[in-house]
Structure formats: C-alpha cells, structure tokens
C-alpha atoms as one frame of an Amber mdcrd trajectory, in Angstrom:
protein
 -17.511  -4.566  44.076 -19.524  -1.912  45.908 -22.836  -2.147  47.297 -25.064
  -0.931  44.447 -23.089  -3.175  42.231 -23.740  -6.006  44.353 -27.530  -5.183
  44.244 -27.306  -4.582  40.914 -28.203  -0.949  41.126 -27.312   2.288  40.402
 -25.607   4.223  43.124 -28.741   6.242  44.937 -29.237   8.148  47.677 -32.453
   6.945  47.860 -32.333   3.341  46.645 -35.826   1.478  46.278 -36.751  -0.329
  48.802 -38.696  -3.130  47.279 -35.758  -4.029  44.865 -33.454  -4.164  47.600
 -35.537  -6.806  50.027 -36.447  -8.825  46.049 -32.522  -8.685  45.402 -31.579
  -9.213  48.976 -33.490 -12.625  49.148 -32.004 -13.417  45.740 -28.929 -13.039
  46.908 -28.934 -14.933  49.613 -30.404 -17.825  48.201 -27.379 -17.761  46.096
 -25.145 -17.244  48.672 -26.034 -18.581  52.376 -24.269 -20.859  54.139 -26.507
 -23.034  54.852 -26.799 -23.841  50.796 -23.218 -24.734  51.339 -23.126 -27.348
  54.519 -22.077 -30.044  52.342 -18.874 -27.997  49.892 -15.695 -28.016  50.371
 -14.111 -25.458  53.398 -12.648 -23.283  50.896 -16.542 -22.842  49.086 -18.122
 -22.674  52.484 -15.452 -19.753  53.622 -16.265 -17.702  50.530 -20.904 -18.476
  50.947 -20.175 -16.956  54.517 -17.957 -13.890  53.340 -20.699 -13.181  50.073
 -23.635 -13.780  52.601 -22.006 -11.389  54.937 -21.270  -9.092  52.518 -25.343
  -9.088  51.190 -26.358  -8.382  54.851 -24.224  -5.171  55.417 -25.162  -3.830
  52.128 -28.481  -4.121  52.998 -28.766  -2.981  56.182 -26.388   0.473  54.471
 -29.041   0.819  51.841 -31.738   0.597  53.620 -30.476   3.313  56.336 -30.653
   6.849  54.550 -27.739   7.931  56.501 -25.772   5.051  56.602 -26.251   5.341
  52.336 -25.570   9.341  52.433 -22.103   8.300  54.239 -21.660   5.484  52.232
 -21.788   7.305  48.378 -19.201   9.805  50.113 -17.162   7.174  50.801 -17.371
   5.855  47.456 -16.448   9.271  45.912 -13.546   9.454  48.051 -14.753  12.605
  49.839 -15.700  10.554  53.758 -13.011   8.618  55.375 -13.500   6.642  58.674
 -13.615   8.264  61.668 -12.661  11.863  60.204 -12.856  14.827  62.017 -15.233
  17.360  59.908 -15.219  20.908  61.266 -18.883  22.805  61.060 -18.624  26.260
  61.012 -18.732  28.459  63.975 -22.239  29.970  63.726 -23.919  25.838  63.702
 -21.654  25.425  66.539 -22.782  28.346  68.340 -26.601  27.431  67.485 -25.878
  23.645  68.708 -24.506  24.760  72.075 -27.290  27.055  72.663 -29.367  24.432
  71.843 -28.050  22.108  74.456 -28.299  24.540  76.793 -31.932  24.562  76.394
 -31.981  20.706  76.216 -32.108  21.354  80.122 -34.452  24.537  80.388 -37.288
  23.624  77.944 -39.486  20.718  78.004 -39.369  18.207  75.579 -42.058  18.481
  73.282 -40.996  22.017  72.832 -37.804  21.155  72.054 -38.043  17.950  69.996
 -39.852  20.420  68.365 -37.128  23.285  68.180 -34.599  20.841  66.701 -36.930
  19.202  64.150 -37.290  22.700  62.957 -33.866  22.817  62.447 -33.639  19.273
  60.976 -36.305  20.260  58.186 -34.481  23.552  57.435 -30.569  21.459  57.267
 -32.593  18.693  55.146 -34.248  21.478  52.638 -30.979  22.874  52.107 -30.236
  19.087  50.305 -33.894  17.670  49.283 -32.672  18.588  45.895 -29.385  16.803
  45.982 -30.611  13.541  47.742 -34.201  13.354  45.956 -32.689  13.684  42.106
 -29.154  11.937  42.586 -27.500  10.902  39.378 -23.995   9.321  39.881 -22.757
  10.507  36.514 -24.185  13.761  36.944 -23.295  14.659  40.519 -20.535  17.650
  41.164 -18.285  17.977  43.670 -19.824  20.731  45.130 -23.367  18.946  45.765
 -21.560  16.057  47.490 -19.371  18.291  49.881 -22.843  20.521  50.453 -24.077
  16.889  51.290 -21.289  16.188  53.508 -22.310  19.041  55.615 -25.659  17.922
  55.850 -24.370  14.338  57.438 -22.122  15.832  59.943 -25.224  18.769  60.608
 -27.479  15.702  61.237 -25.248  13.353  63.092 -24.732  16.302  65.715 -28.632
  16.962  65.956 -28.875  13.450  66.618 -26.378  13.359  69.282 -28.518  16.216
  71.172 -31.531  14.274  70.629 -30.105  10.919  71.832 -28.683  13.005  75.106
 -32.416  14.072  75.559 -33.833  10.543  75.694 -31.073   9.586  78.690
C-alpha cells in the first residue's frame, strides 16, 4: 500500500493539506500504540509498524519535494541514492554560481539563485499544479525528474551559503 492509498487519496503532487492532517489524526486514532497497551505482542508489533507507517507518509506528503521524489519512485523512474547526470550547461551555470557564492553578498545572491529557482520551477508549474496519475506521460515525469535534481543542487548552494 502506498502513501496516497494509505491516506486514501489520489496520487498528487500537490496533495491537500487539510485532508492529510483530518486523515492523519484518523489514522492514528486507529492505529497508535498507545490504543494497543493492553493486546497481545503480535497486535501491538503491527499498531507500532501502521502508526509508523502514518507518520512517514505524512511528513512525505506534506514536503513538496519529498512528494515530487516520492511519485517518481512510485512510477519506477527514482531509485535510492541514484546518480542523475544534469547537463553540462546547468553544471557550468551552478559552478559559476558558487563561485560567486564567495564574491557577492547575500541578498544579491539569494536573490540570483531564486531567480533561477522561479525560472527551473516555471519550466514544471504545469506538470506539478494539474497532475493526474492516469493521465501523466513519461515525458512530464522525467522533465520533472530534472526539476528535483535542478532543485536539490540549488539547495545545496544555498545551504553552503548559510554555513
């Protein structure tokens, strides 16, 4: 059983928010282990696994990122830990923008690379904002791909700036 399943939705990109926290605390009331103090080991074992299970869905679905990555998982097209080659021209752009990272100051460059975030995210507004599972090509998913690795290596630039 996937996430959405477990929430009872349909598989989003942008899943809503209030249903989640409303099925969230459903679930858990169903599931906790504290509901459970008094069953048997074997019943106990299984409330802890389910309640487990409930909390990392939620904190996936409520993380845009952690979702995008999640769906491509689901569609078979993200494994763990892969190694996703950007093309040479981002790279180029990234490692100019590091070297800036120590030239500029940082409202002018937190301002640079949210630019750049805006113009990677425009490029997929479409895609993320009007998902339809059943409707959803190959080609959309691998252009959102991109996007995810783009993003993760902005963030890694910004996260350098804040040490």
């Amino acid at each position: 059983m996937n996430y959405f399943e477990l929430f009872a939705m349909p598989v989003s990109l942008l899943p809503d928010k209030e249903i989640l926290v409303k099925k969230y605390f459903e679930l858990q009331r169903k599931h906790h282990p504290d509901f459970y103090s008094q069953a048997d080991e074997a019943d106990q074992r299984e409330a802890l696994e389910k309640s487990s299970l409930v909390n990392k869905a939620l904190k996936v679905l409520q993380d845009p990122d952690l979702t995008i990555q999640y769906v491509l998982q689901l569609k078979g097209l993200l494994t763990d830990n892969e190694k996703y080659e950007l093309a040479p021209d981002f790279l180029m752009e990234m490692m100019e923008l590091n070297e800036k990272l120590a030239e500029e100051d940082s409202a002018t460059f937190k301002k640079e690379v949210n630019e750049l975030y805006n113009a990677l995210y425009d490029a997929v507004k479409n895609i993320i904002e009007n998902y339809y599972d059943s409707t959803a090509s190959t080609e959309n998913l691998l252009k959102l791909k991109e996007y995810y690795f783009k993003k993760k290596y902005l963030h890694r630039i910004l996260d350098r700036m804040d040490d």
